[in-house]
N, C-alpha and C positions, 0 to 999 in steps of 0.2 A: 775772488770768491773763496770763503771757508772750504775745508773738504765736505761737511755736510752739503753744503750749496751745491757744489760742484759735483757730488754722486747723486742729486736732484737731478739736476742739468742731463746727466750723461743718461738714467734710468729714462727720462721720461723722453730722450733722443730716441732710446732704443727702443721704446716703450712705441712711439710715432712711427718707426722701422714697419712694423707688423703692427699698424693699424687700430694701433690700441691706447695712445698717448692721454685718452682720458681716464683709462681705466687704470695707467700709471699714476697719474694727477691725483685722482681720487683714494689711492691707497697714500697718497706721499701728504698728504691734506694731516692725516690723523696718524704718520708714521713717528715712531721717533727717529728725531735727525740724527741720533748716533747706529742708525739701521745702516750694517755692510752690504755690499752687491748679494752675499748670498741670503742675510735677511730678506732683500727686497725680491730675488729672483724665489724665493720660497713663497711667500706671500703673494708676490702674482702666478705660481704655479696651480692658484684654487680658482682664476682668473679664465673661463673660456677665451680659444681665441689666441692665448701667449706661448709659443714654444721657447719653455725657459733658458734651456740651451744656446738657442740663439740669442736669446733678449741678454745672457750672461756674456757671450761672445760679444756681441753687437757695443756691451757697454762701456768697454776697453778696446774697443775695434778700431779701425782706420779712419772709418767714416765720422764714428763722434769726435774721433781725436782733429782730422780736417777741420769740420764745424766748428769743435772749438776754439781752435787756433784762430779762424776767420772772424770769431764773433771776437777776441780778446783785441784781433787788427781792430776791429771795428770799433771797439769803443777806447783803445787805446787814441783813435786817429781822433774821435769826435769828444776824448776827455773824460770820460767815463769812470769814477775810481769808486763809486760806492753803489750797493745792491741796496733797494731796489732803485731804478734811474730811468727816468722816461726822457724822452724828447717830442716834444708838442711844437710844433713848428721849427721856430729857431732856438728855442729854448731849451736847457738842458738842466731836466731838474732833477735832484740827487737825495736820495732819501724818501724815508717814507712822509705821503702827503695825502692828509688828511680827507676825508671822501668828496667833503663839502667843496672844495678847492682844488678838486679833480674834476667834480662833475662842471666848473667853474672854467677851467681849462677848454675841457673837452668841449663845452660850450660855443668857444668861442671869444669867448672876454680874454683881454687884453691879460698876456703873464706876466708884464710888468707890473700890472695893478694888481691883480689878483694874490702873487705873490709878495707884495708889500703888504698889504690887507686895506688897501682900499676898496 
């Protein structure tokens, strides 16, 4: 993950901390990804609900910093080297994929064929 990815990742950890990880989602949708912790903890300070102080704390804290580490085990272990990357059963598919071929997936239908474009 870039650093913008990655202060995503952590805001909207901290953001689920205190209950509010949509209301992080929703600012990070329309933010610019050159936004620092203190852009973002500013911005959710107009946010009921957020005490910024901790959602700052929280975002450099132990607990996101654990999670993260577990998620990089995790997809180092299962092969994971590119954002965005799903896994659909046994499949591990890396990059961005197109909706029609998602919904196709998600269906059901075989990701051998689907992703060949049968």
């Amino acid at each position: 993950l870039g650093e913008p990815s990655l202060l995503a990742v952590r805001a909207l950890m901290a953001g689920h901390m205190q209950g509010q990880y949509q209301a992080v989602q929703d600012f990070l949708e329309t933010a610019d990804p050159k936004q620092t912790i203190d852009d973002i903890a500013a911005a959710l300070g107009k946010v009921k609900g957020i005490n910024v102080d901790k959602f700052k704390k929280d975002v450099l804290g132990e607990t996101v910093n654990t999670r993260l580490e577990k998620l990089r085990d995790l997809a180092t272990t299962i092969g994971i080297s590119a954002t965005p990357s799903l896994v659909i059963k046994d499949h591990l598919i890396e990059g961005g994929v197109p909706y029609e071929v998602l919904e196709k997936l998600l269906n059901g239908q075989s990701a051998d064929k689907v992703l060949e474009g049968s």
